[in-house]
C-alpha positions as a printed Julia matrix, in Angstrom:
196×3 Matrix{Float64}:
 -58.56   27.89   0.38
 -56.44   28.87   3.3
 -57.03   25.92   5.15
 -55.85   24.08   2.88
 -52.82   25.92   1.84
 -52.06   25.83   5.61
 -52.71   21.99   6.08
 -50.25   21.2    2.78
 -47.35   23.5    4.27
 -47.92   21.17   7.52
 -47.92   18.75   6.32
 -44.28   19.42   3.49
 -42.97   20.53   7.12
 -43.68   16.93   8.67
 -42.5    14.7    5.9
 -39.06   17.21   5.6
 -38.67   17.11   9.38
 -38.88   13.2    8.95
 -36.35   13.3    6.54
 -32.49   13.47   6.81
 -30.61   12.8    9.64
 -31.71   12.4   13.23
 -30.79   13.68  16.39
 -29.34   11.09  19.02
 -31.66   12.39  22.36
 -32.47   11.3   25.53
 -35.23    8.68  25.04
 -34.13    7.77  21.31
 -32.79    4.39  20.3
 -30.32    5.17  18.06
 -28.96    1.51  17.82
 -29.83   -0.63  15.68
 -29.55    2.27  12.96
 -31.08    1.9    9.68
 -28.06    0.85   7.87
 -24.62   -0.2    8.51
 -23.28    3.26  10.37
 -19.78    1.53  11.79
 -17.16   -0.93  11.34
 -16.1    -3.26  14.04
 -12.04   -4.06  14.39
 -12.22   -6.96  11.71
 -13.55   -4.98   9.18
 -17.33   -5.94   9.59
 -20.19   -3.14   9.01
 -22.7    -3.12  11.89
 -26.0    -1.46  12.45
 -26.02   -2.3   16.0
 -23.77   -2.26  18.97
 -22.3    -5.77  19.8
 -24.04   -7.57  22.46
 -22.5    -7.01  26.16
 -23.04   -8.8   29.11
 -22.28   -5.69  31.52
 -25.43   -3.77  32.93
 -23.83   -0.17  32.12
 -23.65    0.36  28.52
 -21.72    4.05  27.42
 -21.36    5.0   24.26
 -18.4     7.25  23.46
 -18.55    9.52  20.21
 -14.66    9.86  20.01
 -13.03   12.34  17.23
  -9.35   13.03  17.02
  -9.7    16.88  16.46
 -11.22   17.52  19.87
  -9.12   17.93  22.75
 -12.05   17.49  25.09
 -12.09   13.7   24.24
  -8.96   12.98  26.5
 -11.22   14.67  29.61
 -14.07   12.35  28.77
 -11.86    9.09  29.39
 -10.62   10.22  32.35
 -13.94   10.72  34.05
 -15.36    7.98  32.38
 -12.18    5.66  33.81
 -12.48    7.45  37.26
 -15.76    7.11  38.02
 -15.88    3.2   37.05
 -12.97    2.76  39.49
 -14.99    1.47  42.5
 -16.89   -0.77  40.79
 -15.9    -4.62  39.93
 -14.49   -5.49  36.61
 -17.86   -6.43  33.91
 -19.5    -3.54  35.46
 -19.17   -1.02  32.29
 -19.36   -2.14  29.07
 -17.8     1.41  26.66
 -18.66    1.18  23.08
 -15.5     3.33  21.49
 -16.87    4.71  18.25
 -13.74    6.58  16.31
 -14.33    8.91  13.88
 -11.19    8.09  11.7
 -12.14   11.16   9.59
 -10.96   15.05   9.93
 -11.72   18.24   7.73
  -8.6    19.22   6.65
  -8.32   23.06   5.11
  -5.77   23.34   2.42
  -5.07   25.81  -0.63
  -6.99   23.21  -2.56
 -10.02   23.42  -0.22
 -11.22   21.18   2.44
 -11.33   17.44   2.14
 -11.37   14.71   4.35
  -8.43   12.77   5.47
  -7.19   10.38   8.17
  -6.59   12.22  11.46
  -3.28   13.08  11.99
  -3.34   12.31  15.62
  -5.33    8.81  16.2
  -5.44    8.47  20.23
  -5.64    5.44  22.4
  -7.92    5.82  25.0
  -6.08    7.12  27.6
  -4.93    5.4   31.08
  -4.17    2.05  29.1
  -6.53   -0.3   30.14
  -4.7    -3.51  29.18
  -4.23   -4.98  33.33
  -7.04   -7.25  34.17
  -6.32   -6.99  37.56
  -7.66   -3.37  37.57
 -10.42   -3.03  38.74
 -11.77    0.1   37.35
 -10.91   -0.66  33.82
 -14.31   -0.59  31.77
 -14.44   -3.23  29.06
 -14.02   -1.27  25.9
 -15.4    -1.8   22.19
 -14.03   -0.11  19.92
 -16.11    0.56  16.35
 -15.04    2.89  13.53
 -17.73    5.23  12.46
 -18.69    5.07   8.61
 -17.99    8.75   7.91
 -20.75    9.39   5.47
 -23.29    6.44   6.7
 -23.28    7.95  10.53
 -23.48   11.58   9.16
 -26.51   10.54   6.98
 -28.39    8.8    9.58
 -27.06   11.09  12.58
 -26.82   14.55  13.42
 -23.85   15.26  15.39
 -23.28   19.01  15.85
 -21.01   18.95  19.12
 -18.16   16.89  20.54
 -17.24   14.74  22.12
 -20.27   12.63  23.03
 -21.47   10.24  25.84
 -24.49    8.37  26.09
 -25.81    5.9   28.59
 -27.88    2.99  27.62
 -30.78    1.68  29.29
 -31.45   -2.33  29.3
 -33.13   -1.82  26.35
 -30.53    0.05  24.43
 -32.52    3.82  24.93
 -30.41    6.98  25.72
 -30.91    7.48  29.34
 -28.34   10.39  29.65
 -26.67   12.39  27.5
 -23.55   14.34  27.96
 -22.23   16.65  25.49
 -18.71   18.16  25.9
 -16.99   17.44  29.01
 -17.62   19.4   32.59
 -15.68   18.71  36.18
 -18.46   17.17  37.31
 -18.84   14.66  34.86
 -16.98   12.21  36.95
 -19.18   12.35  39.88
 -22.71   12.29  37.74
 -21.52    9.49  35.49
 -20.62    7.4   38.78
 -23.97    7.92  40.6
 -26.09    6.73  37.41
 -23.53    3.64  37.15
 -23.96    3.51  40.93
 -27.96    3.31  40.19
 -27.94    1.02  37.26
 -25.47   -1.09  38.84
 -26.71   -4.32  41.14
 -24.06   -6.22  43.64
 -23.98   -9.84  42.78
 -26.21  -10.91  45.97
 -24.42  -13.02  48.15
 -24.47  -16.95  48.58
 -25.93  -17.98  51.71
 -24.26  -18.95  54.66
 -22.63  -22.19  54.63
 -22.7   -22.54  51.12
């Protein structure tokens, strides 16, 4: 009888631990999600990121309540600066959702400070500008599907759209990590032989 009292509470644990939402780790494929988890700019739900032609794909999990955020651009920005425009391909997902506390409880509401990414980013002729996507999370569709317990968030994709890194928070030497796994994921167009 205790066997099989044991093997049932496995197994309850196994189908729960299946169950909810899931953590985005190194090694997972979080995209495409189950459902529809974000919105692009024109309003369109997506499961999946939008197809890039650059061979370094981040992924930024941007919220307006975290002051941290702000860091992450800049080290993200600095350490694509010595490589070519079309290099990094950022995939901006905003939560456009805050807790707010009032006397009538908490509640969810716009942010009350949306941010741009900093630096700009609108010159073409800088160089060190990554292209940037910018998605809206679905507020109760990402929660459902994903965990999220920290902030602010950066992955990097593989090829085939697998976390390869995962950086949670921000540290000083984010800069120089992120730009040696660009640096290795990145290939130099090869040039055209001579005389050509």
């Amino acid at each position: 009888m205790r066997t099989g009292a044991l093997t049932a509470l496995i197994v309850s644990l196994l189908l729960l631990a299946g169950c909810g939402p899931k953590a985005i780790t190194v090694g997972s494929r979080p995209f495409p999600a189950g459902r529809a988890v974000f919105t692009d700019t024109s309003g369109k739900a997506l499961n999946a990121l939008p197809t890039s032609a650059e061979p370094v794909g981040l992924v930024f999990l941007d919220f307006p309540w975290c002051p941290a955020c702000a860091d992450v651009w800049r080290a993200v920005r600095f350490s694509a600066t010595p490589f070519p425009r079309g290099t990094v391909r950022v995939y901006r997902v905003l939560f456009d959702r805050e807790t707010v506390l009032s006397p009538a409880g908490r509640r969810e509401a716009p942010p009350l400070r949306p941010a741009p990414p900093p630096g700009g980013g609108d010159d073409p002729e800088d160089a060190g500008t990554p292209e940037i996507t910018t998605l809206t999370a679905l507020p109760g569709e990402f929660q459902e599907e994903f965990r999220l317990s920290h902030a602010p968030v950066l992955l990097l994709l593989d090829p085939d759209g697998k976390v390869a890194r995962r950086w949670i928070g921000y540290s000083v030497g984010m800069s120089r990590e992120l730009a040696s796994e660009i640096r290795k994921r990145f290939r130099a167009p090869s040039l055209p032989p001579p005389g050509t």
